[in-house]
N, CA, C and O atoms as a GROMACS GRO file, in nm:
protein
  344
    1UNK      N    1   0.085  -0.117   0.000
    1UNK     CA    2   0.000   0.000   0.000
    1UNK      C    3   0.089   0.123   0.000
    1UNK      O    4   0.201   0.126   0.051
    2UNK      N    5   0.033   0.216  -0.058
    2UNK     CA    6   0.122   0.360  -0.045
    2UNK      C    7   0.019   0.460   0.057
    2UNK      O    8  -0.104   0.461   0.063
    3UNK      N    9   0.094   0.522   0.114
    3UNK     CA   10   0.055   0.610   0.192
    3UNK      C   11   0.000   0.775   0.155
    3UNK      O   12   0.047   0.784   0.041
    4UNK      N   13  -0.050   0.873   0.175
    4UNK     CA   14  -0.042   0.966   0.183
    4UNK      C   15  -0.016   1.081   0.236
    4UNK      O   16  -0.113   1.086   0.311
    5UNK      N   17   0.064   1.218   0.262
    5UNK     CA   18   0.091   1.289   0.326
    5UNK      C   19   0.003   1.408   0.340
    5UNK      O   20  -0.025   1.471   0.238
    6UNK      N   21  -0.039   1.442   0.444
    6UNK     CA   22  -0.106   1.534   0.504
    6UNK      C   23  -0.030   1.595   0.630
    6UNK      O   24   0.045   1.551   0.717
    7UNK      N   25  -0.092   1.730   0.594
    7UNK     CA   26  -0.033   1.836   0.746
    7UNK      C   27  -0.165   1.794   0.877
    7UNK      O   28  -0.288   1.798   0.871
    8UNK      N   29  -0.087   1.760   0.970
    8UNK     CA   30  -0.151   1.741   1.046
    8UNK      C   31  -0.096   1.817   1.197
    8UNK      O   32  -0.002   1.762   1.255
    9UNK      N   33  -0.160   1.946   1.260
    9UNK     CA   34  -0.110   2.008   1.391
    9UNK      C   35  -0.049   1.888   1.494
    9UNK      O   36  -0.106   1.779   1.496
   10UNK      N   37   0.051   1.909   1.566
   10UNK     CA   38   0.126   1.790   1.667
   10UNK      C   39   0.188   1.736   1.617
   10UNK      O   40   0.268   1.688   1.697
   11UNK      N   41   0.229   1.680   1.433
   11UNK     CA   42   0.280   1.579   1.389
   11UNK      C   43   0.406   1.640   1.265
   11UNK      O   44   0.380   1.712   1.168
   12UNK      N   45   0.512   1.599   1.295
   12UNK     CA   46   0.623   1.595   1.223
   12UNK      C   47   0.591   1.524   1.066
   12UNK      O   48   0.638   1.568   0.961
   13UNK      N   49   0.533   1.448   1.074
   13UNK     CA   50   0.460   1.346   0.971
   13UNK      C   51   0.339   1.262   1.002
   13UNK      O   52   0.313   1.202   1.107
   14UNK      N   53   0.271   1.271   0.891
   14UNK     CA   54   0.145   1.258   0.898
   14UNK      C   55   0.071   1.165   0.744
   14UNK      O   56   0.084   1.207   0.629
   15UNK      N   57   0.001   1.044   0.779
   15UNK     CA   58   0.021   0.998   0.622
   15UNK      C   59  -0.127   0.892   0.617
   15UNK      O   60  -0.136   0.798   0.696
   16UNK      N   61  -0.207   0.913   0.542
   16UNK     CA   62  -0.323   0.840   0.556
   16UNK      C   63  -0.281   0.702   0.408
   16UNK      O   64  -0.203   0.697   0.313
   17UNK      N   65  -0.389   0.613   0.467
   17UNK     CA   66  -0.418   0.511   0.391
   17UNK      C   67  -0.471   0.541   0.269
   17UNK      O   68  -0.526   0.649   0.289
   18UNK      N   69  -0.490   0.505   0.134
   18UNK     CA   70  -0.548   0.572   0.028
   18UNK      C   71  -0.705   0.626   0.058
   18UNK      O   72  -0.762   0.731   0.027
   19UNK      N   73  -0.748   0.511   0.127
   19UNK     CA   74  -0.911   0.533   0.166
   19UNK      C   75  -0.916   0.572   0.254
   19UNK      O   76  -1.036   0.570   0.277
   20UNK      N   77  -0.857   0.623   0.356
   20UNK     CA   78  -0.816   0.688   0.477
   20UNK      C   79  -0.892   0.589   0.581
   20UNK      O   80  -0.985   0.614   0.656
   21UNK      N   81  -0.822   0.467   0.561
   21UNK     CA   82  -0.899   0.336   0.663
   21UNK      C   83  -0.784   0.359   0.760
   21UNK      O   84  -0.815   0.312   0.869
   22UNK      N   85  -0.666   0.413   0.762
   22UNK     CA   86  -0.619   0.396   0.883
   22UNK      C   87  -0.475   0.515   0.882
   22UNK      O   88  -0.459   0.557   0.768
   23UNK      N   89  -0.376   0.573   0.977
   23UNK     CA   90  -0.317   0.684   0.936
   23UNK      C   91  -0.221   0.625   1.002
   23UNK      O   92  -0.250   0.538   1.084
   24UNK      N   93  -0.060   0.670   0.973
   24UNK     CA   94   0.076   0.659   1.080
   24UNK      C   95   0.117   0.823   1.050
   24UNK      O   96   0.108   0.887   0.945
   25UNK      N   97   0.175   0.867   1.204
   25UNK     CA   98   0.216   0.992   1.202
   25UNK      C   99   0.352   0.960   1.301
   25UNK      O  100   0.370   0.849   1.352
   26UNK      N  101   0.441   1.072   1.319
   26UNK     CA  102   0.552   1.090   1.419
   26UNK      C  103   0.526   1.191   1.447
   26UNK      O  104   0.509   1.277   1.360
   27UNK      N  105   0.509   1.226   1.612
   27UNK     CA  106   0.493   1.350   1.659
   27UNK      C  107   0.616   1.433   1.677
   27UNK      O  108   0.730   1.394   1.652
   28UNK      N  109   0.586   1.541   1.720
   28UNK     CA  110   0.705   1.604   1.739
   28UNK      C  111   0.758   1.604   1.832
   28UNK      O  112   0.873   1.649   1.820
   29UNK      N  113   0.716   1.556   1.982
   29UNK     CA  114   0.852   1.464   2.067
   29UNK      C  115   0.891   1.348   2.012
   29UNK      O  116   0.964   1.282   2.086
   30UNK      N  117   0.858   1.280   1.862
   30UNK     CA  118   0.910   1.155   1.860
   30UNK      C  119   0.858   0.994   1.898
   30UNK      O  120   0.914   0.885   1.893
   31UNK      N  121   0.758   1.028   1.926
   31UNK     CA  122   0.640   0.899   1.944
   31UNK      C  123   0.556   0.883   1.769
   31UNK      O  124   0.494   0.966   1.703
   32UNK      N  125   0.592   0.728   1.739
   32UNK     CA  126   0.517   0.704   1.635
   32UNK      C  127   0.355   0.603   1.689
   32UNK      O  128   0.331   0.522   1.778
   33UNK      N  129   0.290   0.656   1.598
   33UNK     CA  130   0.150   0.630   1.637
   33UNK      C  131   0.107   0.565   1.497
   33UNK      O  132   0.141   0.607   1.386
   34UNK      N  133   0.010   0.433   1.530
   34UNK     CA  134  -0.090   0.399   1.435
   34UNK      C  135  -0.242   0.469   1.501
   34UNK      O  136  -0.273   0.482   1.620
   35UNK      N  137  -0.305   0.501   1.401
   35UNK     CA  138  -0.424   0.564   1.412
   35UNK      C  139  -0.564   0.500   1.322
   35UNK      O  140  -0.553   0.441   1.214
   36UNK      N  141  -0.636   0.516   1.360
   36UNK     CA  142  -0.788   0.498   1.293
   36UNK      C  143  -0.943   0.594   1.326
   36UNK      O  144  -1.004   0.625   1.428
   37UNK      N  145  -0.967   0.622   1.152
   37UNK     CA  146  -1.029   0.719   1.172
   37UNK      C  147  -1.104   0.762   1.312
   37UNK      O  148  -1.115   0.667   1.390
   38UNK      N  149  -1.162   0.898   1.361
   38UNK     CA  150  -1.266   0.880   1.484
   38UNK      C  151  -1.385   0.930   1.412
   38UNK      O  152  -1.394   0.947   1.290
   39UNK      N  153  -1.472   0.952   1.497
   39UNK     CA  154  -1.599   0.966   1.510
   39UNK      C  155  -1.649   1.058   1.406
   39UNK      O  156  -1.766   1.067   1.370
   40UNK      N  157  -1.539   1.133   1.357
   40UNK     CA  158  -1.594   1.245   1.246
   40UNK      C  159  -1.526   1.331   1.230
   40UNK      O  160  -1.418   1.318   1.287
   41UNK      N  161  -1.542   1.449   1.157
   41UNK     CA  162  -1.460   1.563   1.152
   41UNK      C  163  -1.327   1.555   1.141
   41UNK      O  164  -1.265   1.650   1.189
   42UNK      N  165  -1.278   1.486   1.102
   42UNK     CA  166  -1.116   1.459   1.020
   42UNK      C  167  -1.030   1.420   1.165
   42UNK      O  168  -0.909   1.432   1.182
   43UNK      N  169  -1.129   1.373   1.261
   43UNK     CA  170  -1.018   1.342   1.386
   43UNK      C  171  -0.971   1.194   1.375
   43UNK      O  172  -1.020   1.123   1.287
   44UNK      N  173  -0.886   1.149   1.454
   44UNK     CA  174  -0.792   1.047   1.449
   44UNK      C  175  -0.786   0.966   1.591
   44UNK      O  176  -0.742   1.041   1.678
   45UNK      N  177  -0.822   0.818   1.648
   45UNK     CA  178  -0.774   0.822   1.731
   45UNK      C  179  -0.644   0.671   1.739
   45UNK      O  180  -0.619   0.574   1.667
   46UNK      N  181  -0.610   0.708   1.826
   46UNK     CA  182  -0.429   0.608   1.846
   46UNK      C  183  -0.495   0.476   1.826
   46UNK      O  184  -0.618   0.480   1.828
   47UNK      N  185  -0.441   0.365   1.808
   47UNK     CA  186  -0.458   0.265   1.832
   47UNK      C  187  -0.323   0.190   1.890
   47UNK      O  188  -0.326   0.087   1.957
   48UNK      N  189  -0.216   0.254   1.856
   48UNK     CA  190  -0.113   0.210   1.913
   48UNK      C  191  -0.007   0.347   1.928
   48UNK      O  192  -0.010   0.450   1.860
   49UNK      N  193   0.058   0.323   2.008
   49UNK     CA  194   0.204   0.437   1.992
   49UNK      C  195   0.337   0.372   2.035
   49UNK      O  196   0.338   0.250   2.052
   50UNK      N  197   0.424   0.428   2.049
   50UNK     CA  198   0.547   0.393   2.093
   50UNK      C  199   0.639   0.504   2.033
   50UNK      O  200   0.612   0.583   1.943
   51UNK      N  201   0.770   0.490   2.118
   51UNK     CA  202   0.849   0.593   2.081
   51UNK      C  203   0.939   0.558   1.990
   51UNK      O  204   1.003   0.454   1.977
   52UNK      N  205   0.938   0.663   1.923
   52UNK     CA  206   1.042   0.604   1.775
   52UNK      C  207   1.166   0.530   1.781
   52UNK      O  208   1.198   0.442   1.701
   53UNK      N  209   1.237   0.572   1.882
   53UNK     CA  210   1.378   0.516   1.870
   53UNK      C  211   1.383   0.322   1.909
   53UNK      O  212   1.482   0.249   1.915
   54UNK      N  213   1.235   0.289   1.930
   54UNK     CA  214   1.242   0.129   1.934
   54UNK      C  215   1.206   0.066   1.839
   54UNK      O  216   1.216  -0.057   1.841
   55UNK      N  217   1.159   0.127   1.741
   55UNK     CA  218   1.116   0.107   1.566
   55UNK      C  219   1.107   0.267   1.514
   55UNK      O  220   1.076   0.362   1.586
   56UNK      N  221   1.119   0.269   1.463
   56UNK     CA  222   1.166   0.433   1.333
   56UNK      C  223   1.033   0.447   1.276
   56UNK      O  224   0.975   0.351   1.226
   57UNK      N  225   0.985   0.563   1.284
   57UNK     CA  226   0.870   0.559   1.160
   57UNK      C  227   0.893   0.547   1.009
   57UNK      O  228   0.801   0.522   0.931
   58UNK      N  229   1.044   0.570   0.965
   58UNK     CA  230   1.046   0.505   0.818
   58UNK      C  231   1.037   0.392   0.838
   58UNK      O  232   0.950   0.338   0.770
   59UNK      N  233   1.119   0.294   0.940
   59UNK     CA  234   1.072   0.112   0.901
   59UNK      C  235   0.933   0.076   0.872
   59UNK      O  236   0.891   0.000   0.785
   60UNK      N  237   0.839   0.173   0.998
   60UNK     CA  238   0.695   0.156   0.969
   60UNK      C  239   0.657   0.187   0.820
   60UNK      O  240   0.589   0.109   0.754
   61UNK      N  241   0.688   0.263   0.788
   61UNK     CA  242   0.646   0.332   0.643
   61UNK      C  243   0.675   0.209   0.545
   61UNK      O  244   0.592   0.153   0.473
   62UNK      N  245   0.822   0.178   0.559
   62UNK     CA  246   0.877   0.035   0.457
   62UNK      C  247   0.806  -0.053   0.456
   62UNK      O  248   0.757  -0.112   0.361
   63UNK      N  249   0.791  -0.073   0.597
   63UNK     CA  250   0.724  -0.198   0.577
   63UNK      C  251   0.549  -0.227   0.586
   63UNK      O  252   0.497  -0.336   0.612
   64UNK      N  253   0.485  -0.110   0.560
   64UNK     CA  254   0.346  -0.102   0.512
   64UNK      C  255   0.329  -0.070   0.415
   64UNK      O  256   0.214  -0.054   0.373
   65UNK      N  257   0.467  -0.040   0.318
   65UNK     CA  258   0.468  -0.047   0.145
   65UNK      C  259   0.424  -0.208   0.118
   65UNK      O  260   0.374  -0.243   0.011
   66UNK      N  261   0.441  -0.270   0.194
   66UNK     CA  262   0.498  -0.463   0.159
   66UNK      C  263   0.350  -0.491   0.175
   66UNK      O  264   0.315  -0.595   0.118
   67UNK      N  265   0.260  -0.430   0.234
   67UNK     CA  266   0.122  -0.490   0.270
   67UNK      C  267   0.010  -0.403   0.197
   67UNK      O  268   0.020  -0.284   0.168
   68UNK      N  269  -0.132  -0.511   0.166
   68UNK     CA  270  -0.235  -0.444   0.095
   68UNK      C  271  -0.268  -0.364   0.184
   68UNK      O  272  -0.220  -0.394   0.294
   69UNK      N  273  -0.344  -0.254   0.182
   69UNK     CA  274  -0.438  -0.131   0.275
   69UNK      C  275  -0.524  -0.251   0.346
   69UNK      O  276  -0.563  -0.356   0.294
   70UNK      N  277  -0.539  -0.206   0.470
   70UNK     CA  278  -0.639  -0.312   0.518
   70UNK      C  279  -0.741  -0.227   0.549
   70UNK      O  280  -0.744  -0.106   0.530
   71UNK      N  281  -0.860  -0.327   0.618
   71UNK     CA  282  -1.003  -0.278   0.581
   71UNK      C  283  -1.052  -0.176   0.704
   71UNK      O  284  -1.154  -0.108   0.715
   72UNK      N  285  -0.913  -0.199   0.810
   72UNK     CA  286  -0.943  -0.111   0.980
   72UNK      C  287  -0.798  -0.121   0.989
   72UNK      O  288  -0.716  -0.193   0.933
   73UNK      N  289  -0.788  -0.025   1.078
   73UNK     CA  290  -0.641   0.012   1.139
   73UNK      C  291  -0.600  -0.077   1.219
   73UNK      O  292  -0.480  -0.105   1.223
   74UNK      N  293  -0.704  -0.146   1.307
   74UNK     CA  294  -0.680  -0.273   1.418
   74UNK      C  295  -0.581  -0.364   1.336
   74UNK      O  296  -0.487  -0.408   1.402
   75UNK      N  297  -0.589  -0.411   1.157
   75UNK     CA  298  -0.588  -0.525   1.133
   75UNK      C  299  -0.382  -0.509   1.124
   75UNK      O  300  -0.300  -0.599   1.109
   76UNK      N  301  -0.363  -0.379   1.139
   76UNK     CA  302  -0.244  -0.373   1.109
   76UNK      C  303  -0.156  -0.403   1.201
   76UNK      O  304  -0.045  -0.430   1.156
   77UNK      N  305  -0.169  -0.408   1.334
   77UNK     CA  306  -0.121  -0.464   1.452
   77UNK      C  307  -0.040  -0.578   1.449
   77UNK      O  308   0.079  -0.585   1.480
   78UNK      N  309  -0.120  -0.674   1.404
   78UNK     CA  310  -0.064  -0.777   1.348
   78UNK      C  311   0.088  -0.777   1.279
   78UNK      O  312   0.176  -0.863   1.287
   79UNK      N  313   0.088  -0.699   1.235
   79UNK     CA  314   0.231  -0.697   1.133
   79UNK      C  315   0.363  -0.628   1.184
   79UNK      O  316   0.482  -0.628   1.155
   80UNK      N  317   0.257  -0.556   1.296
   80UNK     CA  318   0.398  -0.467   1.367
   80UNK      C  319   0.510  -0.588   1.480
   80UNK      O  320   0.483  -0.689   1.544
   81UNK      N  321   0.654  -0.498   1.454
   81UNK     CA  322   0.757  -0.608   1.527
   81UNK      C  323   0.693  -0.585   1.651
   81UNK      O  324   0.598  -0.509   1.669
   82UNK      N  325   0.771  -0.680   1.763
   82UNK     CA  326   0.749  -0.663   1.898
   82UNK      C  327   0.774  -0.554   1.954
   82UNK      O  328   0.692  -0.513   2.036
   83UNK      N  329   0.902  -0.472   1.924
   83UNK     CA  330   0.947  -0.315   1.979
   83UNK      C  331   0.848  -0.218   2.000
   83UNK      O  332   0.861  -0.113   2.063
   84UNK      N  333   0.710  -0.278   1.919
   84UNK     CA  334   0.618  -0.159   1.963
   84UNK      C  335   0.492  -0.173   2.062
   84UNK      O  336   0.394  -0.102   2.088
   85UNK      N  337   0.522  -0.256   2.092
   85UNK     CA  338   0.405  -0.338   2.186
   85UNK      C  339   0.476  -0.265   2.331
   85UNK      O  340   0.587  -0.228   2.370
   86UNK      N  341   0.320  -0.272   2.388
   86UNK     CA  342   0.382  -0.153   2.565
   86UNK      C  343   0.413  -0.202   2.599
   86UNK      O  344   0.465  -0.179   2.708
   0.00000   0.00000   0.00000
């Protein structure tokens, strides 16, 4: 899947799914976040975070080039290494 880039306030990078089924951003202390849409109005909420320096948000990026868009943000969990798990 390829990603997309959007400005998003709080986030160094910011990048939705084509269908915007699910988003990865890096904030600007440095915590990378998976996200899925919220309730409305272009908001976002976490489904996962962790701080970058235990996986990079480019590895994330690489390695959600390698996978189809999935149908919810949950399904992507699955694929992430252990480094990001709390």
């Amino acid at each position: 899947m390829y990603l997309v880039t959007i400005s998003k306030q709080g986030y160094v990078q910011f990048a939705t799914t084509p269908h915007g089924r699910a988003a990865v951003g890096l904030t600007e202390a440095g915590v990378v976040r998976v996200l899925a849409p919220g309730d409305g109005g272009g908001e976002w909420r976490t489904v996962r975070e962790w701080d970058g320096k235990r996986f990079a948000h480019t590895d994330l990026v690489v390695l959600l080039g390698r996978l189809p868009e999935p149908e919810r943000a949950e399904e992507l969990l699955a694929s992430l290494p252990a480094e990001t798990a709390a």
